[in-house]
Biotite code that builds the C-alpha atoms (Angstrom):
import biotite.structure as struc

atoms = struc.array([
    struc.Atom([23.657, -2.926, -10.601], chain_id="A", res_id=1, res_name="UNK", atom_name="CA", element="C"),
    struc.Atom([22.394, -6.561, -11.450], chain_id="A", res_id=2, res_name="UNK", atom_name="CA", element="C"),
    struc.Atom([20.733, -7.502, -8.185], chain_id="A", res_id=3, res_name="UNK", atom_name="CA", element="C"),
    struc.Atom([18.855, -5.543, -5.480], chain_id="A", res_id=4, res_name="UNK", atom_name="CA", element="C"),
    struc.Atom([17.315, -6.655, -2.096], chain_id="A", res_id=5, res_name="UNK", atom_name="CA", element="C"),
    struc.Atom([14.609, -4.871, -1.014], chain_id="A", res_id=6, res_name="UNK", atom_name="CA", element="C"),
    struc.Atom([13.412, -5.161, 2.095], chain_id="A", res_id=7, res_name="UNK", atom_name="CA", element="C"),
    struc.Atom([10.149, -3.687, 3.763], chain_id="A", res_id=8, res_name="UNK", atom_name="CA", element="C"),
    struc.Atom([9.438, -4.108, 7.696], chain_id="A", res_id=9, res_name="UNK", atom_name="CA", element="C"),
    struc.Atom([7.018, -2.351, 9.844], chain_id="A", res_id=10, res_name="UNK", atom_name="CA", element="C"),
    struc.Atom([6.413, -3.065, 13.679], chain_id="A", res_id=11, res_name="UNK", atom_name="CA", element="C"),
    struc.Atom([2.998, -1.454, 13.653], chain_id="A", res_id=12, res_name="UNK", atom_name="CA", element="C"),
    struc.Atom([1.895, -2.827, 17.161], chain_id="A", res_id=13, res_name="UNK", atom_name="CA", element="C"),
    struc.Atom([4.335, -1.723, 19.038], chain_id="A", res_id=14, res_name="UNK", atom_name="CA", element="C"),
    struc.Atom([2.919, 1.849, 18.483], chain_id="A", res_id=15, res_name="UNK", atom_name="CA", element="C"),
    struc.Atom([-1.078, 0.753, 18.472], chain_id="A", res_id=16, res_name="UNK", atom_name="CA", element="C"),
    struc.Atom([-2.987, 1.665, 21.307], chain_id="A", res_id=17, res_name="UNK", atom_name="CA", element="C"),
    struc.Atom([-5.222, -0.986, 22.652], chain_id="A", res_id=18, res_name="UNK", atom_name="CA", element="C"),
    struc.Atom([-8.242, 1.406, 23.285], chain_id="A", res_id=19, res_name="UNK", atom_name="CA", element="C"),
    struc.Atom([-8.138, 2.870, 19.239], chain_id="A", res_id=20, res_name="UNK", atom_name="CA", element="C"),
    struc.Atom([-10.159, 0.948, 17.307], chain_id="A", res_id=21, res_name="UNK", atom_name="CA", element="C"),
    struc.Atom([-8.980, 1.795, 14.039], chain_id="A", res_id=22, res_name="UNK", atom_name="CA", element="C"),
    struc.Atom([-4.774, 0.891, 14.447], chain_id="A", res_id=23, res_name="UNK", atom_name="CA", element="C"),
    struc.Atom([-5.861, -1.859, 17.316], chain_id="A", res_id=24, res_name="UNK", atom_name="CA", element="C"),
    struc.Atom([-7.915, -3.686, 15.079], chain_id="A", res_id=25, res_name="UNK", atom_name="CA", element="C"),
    struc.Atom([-6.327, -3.868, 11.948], chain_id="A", res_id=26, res_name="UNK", atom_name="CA", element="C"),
    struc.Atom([-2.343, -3.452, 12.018], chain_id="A", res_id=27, res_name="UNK", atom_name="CA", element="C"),
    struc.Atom([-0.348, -6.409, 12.040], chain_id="A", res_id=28, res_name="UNK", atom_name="CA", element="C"),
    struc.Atom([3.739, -6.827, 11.841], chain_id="A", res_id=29, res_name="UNK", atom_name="CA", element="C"),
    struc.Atom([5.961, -8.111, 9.115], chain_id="A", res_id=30, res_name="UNK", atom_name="CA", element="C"),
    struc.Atom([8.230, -7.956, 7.028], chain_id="A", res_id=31, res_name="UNK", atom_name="CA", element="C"),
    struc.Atom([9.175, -8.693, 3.216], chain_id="A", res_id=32, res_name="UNK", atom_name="CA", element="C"),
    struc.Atom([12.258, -8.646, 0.976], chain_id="A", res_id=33, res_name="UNK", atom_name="CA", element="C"),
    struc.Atom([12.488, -9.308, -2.580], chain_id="A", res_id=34, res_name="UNK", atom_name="CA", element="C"),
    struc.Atom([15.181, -9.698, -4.872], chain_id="A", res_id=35, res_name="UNK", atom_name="CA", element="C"),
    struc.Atom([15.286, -8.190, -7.773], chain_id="A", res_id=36, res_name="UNK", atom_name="CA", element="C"),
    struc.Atom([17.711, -8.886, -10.773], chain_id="A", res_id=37, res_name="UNK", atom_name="CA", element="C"),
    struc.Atom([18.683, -7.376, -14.051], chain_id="A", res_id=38, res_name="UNK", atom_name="CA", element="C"),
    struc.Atom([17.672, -10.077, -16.896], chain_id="A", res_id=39, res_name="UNK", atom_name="CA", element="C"),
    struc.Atom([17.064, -10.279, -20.219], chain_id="A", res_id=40, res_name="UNK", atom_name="CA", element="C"),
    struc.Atom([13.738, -11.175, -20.282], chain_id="A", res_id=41, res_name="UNK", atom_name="CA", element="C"),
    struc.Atom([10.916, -8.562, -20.926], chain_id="A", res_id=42, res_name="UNK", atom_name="CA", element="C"),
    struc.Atom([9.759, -8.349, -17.503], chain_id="A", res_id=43, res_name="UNK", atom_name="CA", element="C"),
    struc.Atom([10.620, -5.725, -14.611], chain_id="A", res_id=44, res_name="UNK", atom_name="CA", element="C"),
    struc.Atom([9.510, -2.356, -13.530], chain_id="A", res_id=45, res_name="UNK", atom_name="CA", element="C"),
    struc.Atom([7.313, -0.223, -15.966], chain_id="A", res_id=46, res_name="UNK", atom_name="CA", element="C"),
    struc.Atom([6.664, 3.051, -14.251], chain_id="A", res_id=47, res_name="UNK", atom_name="CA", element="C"),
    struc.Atom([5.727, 4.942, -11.113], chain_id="A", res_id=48, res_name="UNK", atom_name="CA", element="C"),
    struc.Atom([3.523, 7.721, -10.148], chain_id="A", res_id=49, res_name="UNK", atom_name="CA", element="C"),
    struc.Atom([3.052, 9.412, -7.298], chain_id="A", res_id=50, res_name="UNK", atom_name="CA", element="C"),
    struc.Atom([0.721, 12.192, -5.743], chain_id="A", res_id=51, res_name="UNK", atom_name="CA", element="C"),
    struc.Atom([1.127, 14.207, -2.256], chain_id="A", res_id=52, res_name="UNK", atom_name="CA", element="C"),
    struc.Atom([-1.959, 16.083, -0.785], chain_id="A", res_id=53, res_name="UNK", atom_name="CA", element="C"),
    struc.Atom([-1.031, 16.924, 2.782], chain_id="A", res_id=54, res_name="UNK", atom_name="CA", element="C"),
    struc.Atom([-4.478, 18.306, 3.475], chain_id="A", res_id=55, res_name="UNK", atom_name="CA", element="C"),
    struc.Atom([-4.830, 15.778, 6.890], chain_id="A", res_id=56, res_name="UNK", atom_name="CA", element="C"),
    struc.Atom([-1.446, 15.882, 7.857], chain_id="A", res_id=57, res_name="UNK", atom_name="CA", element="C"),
    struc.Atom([-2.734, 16.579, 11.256], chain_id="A", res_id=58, res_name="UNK", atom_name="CA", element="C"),
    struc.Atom([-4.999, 13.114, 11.694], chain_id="A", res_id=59, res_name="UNK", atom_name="CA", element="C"),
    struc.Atom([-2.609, 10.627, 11.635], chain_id="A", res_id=60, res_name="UNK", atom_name="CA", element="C"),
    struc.Atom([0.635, 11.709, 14.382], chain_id="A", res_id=61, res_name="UNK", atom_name="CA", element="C"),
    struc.Atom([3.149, 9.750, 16.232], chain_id="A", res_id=62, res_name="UNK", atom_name="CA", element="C"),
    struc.Atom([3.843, 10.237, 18.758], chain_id="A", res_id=63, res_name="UNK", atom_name="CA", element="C"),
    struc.Atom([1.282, 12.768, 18.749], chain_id="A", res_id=64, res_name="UNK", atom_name="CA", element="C"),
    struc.Atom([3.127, 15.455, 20.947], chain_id="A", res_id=65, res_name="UNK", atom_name="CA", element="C"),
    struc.Atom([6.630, 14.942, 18.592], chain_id="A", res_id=66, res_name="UNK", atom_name="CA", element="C"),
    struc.Atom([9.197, 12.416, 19.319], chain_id="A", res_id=67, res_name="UNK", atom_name="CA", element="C"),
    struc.Atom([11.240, 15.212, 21.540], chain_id="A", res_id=68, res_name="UNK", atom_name="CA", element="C"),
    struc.Atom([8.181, 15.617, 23.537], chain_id="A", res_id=69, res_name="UNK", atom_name="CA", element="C"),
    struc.Atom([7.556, 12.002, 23.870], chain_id="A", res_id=70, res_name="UNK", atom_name="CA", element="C"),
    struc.Atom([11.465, 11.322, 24.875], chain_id="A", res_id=71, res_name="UNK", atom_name="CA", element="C"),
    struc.Atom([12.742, 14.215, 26.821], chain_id="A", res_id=72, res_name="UNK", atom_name="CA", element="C"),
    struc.Atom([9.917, 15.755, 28.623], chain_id="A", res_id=73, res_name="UNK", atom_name="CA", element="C"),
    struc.Atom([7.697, 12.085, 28.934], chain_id="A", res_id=74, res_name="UNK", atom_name="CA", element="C"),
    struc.Atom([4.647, 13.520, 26.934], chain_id="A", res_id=75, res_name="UNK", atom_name="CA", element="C"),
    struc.Atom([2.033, 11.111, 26.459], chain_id="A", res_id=76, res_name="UNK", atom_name="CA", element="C"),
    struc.Atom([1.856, 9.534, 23.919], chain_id="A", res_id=77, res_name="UNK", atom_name="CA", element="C"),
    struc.Atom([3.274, 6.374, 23.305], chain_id="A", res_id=78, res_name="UNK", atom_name="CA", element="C"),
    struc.Atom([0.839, 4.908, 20.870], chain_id="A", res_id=79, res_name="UNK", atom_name="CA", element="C"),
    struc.Atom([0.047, 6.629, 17.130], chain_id="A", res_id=80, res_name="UNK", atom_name="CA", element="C"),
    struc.Atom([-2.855, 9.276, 17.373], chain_id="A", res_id=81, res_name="UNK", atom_name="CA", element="C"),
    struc.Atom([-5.474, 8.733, 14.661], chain_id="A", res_id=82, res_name="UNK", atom_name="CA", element="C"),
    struc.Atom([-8.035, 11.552, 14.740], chain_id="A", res_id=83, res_name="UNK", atom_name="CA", element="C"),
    struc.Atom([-11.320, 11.385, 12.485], chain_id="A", res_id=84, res_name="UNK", atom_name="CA", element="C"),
    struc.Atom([-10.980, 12.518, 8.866], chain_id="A", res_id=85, res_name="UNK", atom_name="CA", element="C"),
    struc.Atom([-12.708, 11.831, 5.464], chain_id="A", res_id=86, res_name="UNK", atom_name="CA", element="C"),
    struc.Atom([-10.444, 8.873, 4.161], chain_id="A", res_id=87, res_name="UNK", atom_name="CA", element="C"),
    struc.Atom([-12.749, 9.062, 0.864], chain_id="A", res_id=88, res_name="UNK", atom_name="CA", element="C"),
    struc.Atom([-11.151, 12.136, -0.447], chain_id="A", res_id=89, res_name="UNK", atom_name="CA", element="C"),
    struc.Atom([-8.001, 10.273, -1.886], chain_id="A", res_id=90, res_name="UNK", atom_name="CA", element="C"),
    struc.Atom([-9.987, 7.820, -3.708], chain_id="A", res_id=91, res_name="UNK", atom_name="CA", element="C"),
    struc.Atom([-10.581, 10.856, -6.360], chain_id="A", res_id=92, res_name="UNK", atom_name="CA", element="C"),
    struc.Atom([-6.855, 11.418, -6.833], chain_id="A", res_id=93, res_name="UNK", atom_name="CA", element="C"),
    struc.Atom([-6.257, 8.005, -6.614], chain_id="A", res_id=94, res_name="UNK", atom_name="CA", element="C"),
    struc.Atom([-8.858, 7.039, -9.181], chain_id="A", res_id=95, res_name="UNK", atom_name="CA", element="C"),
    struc.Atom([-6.505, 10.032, -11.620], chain_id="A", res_id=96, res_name="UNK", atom_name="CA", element="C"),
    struc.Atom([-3.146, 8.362, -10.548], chain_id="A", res_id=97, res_name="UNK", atom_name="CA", element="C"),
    struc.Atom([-4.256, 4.495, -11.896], chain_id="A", res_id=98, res_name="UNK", atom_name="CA", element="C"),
    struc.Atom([-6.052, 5.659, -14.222], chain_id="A", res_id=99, res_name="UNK", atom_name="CA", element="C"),
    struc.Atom([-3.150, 8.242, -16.155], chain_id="A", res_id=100, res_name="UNK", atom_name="CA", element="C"),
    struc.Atom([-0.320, 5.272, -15.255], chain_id="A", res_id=101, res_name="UNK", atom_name="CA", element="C"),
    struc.Atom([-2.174, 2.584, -17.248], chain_id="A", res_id=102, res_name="UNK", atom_name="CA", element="C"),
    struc.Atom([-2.785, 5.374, -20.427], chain_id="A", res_id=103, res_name="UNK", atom_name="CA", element="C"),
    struc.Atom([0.824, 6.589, -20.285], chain_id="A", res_id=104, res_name="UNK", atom_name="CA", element="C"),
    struc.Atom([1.774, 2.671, -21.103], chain_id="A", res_id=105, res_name="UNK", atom_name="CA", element="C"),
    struc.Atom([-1.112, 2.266, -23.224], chain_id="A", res_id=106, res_name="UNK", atom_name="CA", element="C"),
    struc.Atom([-2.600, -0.722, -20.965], chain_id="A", res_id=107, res_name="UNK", atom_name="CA", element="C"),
    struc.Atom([-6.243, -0.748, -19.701], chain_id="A", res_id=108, res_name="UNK", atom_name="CA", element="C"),
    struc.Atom([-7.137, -2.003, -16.567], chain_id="A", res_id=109, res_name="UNK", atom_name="CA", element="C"),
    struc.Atom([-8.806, -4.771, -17.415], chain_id="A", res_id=110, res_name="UNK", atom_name="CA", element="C"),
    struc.Atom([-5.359, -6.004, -18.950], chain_id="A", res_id=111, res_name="UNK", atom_name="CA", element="C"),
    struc.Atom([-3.492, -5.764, -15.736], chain_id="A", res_id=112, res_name="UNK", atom_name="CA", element="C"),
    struc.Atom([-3.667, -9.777, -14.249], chain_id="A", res_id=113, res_name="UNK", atom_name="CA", element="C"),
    struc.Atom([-3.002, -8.275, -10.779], chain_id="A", res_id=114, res_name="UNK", atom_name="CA", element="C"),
    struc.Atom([-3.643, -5.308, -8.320], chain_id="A", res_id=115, res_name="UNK", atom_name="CA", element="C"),
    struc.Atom([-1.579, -5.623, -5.303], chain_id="A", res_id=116, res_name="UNK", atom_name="CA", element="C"),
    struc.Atom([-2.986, -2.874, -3.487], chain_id="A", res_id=117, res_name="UNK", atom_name="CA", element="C"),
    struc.Atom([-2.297, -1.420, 0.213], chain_id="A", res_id=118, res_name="UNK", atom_name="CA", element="C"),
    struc.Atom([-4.023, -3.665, 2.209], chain_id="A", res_id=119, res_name="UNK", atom_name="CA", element="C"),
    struc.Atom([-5.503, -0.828, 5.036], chain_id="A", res_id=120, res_name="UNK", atom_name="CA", element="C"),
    struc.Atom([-8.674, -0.850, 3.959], chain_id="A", res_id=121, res_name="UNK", atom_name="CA", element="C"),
    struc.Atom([-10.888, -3.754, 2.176], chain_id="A", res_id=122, res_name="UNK", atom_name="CA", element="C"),
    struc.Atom([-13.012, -0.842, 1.414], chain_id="A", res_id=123, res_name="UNK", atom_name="CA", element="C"),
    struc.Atom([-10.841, 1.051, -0.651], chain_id="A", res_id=124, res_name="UNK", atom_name="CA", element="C"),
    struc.Atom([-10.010, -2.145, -2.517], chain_id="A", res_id=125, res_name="UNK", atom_name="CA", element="C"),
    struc.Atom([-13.241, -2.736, -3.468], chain_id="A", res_id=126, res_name="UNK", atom_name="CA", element="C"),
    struc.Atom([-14.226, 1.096, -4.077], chain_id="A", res_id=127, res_name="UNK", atom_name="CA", element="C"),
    struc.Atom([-11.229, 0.778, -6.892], chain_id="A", res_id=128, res_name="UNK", atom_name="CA", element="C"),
    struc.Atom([-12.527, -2.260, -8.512], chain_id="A", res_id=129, res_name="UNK", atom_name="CA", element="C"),
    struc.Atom([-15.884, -0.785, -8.652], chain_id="A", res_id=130, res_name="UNK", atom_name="CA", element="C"),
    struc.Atom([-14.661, 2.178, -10.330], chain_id="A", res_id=131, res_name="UNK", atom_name="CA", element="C"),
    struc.Atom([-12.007, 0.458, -12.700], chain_id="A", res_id=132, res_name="UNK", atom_name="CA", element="C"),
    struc.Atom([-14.369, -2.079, -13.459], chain_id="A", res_id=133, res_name="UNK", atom_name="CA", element="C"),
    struc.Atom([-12.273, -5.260, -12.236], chain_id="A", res_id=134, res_name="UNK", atom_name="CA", element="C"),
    struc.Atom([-12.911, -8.384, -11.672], chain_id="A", res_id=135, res_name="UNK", atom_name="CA", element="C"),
    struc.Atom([-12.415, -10.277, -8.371], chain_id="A", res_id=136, res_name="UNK", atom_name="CA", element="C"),
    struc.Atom([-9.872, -12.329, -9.772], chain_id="A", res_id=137, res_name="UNK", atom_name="CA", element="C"),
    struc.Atom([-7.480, -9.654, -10.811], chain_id="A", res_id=138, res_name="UNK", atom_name="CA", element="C"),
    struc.Atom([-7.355, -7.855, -7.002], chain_id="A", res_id=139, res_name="UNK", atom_name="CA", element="C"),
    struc.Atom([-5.671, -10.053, -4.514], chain_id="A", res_id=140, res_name="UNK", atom_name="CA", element="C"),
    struc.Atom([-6.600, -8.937, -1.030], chain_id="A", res_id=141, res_name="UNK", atom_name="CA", element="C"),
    struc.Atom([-4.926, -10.759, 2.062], chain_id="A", res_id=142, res_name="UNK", atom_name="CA", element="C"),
    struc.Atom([-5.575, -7.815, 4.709], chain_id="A", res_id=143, res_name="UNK", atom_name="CA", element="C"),
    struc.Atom([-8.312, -10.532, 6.683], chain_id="A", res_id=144, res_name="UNK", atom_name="CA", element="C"),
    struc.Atom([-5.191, -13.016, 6.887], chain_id="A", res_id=145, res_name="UNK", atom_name="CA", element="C"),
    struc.Atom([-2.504, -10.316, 7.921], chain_id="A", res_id=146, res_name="UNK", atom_name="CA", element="C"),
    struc.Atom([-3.992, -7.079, 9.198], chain_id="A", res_id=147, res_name="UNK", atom_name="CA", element="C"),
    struc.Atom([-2.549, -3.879, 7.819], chain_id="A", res_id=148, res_name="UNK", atom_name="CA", element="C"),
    struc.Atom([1.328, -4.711, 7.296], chain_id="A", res_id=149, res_name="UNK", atom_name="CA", element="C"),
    struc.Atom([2.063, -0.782, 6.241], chain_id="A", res_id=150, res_name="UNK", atom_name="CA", element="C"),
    struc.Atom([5.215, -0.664, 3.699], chain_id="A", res_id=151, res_name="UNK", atom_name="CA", element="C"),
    struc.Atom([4.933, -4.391, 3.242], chain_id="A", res_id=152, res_name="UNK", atom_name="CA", element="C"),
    struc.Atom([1.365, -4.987, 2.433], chain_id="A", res_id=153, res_name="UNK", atom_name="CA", element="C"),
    struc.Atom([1.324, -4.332, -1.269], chain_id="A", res_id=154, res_name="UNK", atom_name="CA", element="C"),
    struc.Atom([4.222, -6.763, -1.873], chain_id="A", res_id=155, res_name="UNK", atom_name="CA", element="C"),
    struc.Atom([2.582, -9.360, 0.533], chain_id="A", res_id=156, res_name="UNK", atom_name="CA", element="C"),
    struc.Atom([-0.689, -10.033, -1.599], chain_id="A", res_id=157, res_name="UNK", atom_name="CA", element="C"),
    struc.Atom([2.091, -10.076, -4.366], chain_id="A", res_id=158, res_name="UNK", atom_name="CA", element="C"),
    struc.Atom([3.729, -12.885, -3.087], chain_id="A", res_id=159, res_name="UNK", atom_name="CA", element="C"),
    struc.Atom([0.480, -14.630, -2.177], chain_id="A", res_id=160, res_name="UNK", atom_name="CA", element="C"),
    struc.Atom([-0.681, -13.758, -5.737], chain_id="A", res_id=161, res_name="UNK", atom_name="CA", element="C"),
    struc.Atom([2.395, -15.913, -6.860], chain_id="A", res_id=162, res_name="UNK", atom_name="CA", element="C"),
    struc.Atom([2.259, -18.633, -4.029], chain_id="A", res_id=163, res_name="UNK", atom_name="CA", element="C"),
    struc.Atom([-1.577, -19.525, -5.495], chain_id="A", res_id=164, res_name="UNK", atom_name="CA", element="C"),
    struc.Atom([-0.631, -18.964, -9.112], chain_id="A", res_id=165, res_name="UNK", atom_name="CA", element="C"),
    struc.Atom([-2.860, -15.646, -9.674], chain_id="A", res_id=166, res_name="UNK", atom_name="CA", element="C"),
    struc.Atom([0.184, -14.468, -10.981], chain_id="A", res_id=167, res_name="UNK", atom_name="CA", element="C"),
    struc.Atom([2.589, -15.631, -13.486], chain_id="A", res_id=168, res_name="UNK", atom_name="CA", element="C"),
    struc.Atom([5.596, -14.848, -15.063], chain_id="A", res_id=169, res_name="UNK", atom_name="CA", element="C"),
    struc.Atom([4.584, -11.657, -17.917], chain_id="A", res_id=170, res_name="UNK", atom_name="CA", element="C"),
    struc.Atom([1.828, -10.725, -15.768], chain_id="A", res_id=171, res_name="UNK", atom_name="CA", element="C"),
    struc.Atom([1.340, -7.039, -15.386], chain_id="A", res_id=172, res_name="UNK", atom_name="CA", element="C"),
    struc.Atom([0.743, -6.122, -11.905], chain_id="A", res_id=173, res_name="UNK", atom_name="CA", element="C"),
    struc.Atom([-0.003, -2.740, -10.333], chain_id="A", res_id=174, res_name="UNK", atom_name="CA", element="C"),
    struc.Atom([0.745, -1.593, -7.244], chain_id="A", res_id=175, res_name="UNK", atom_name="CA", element="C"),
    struc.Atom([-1.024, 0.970, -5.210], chain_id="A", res_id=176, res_name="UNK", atom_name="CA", element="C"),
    struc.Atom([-0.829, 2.382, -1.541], chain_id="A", res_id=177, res_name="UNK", atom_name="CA", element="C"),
    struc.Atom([-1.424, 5.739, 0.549], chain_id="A", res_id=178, res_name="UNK", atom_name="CA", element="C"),
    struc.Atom([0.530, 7.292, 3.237], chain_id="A", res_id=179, res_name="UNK", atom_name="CA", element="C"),
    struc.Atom([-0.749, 9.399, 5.938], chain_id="A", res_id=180, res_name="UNK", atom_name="CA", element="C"),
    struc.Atom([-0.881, 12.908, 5.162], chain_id="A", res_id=181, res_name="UNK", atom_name="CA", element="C"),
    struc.Atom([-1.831, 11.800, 2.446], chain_id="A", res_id=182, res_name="UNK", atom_name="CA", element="C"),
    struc.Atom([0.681, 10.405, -0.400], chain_id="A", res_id=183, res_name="UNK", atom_name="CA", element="C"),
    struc.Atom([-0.590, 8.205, -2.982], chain_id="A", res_id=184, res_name="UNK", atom_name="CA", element="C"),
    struc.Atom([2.299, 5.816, -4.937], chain_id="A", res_id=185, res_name="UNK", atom_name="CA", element="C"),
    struc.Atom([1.484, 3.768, -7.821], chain_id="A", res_id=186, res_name="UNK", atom_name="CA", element="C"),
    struc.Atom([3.685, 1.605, -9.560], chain_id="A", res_id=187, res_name="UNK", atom_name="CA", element="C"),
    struc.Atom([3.554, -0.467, -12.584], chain_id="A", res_id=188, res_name="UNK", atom_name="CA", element="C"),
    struc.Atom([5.246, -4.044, -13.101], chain_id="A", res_id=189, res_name="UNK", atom_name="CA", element="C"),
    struc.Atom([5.718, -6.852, -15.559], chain_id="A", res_id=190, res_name="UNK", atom_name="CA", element="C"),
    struc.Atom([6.519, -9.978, -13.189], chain_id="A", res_id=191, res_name="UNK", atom_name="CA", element="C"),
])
């Protein structure tokens, strides 16, 4: 293969409900596509981890009764459930994941330019740059401008990373993001 689109799209709003203040207030629609294509050049992907801990697989449902419910028998509900849960107990595993990713390719944070992290929670995003040690420059954060985008939201603050210049070509980047349930995915890139 010498050229792939990608494409990532997520209608989050559509499933929202206007009374939870959680989804309500912070997911926003989009969608992004990249291409990517086989060159010469020493840049690409690098490696991926991933890590699945489905300890609150219960919090997050939609539709909350099951789609057959929802569809055949008019359960209620229409909009995703979100029920209360720690959301600090994936930081720990996510803190292992970056942390083994960047010693596997014998990088240190501090020499990744970018971290194009998922953009749920400004929180989280900071709680990681504490802990790695960052600096503001190297996380780009654009979750205030878009909302929560879901699959799209990492690759989002990457191309606003390269629309301002934060990143250029032989940058390292590294991507992060969680799934409910919860499954943590990090990836590392050369752009």
């Amino acid at each position: 293969m010498r050229t792939a689109l990608i494409i990532g799209s997520d209608y989050n709003s559509l499933i929202s409900g206007p009374e939870d203040e959680i989804t309500y207030a912070n997911y926003g629609d989009a969608a992004c596509a990249a291409i990517l294509e086989r060159t010469e050049e020493n840049t690409g992907f690098i490696d991926s981890m991933y890590f699945t801990d489905p300890i609150n697989i219960d919090k997050i449902l939609y539709p909350a009764q099951g789609l057959a419910a929802t569809l055949q028998r008019n359960a209620p509900g229409k909009y995703i459930q979100w029920l209360a849960f720690d959301a600090n107990m994936a930081l720990p595993p996510t803190y292992d994941l970056l942390e083994r990713i960047l010693k596997k390719n014998g990088l240190t944070p501090q020499e990744i330019q970018a971290y194009c992290l998922s953009q749920f929670s400004l929180a989280n995003v900071l709680k990681i740059q504490d802990h790695l040690k960052l600096e503001d420059a190297q996380m780009i954060y654009v979750g205030d401008r878009y909302g929560y985008t879901g699959t799209s939201s990492p690759f989002i603050a990457l191309y606003e990373g390269i629309e301002s210049g934060r990143i250029r070509r032989g940058d390292y980047v590294l991507f992060w993001t969680i799934g409910a349930g919860y499954q943590l995915v990090a990836m590392l890139f050369k752009y």
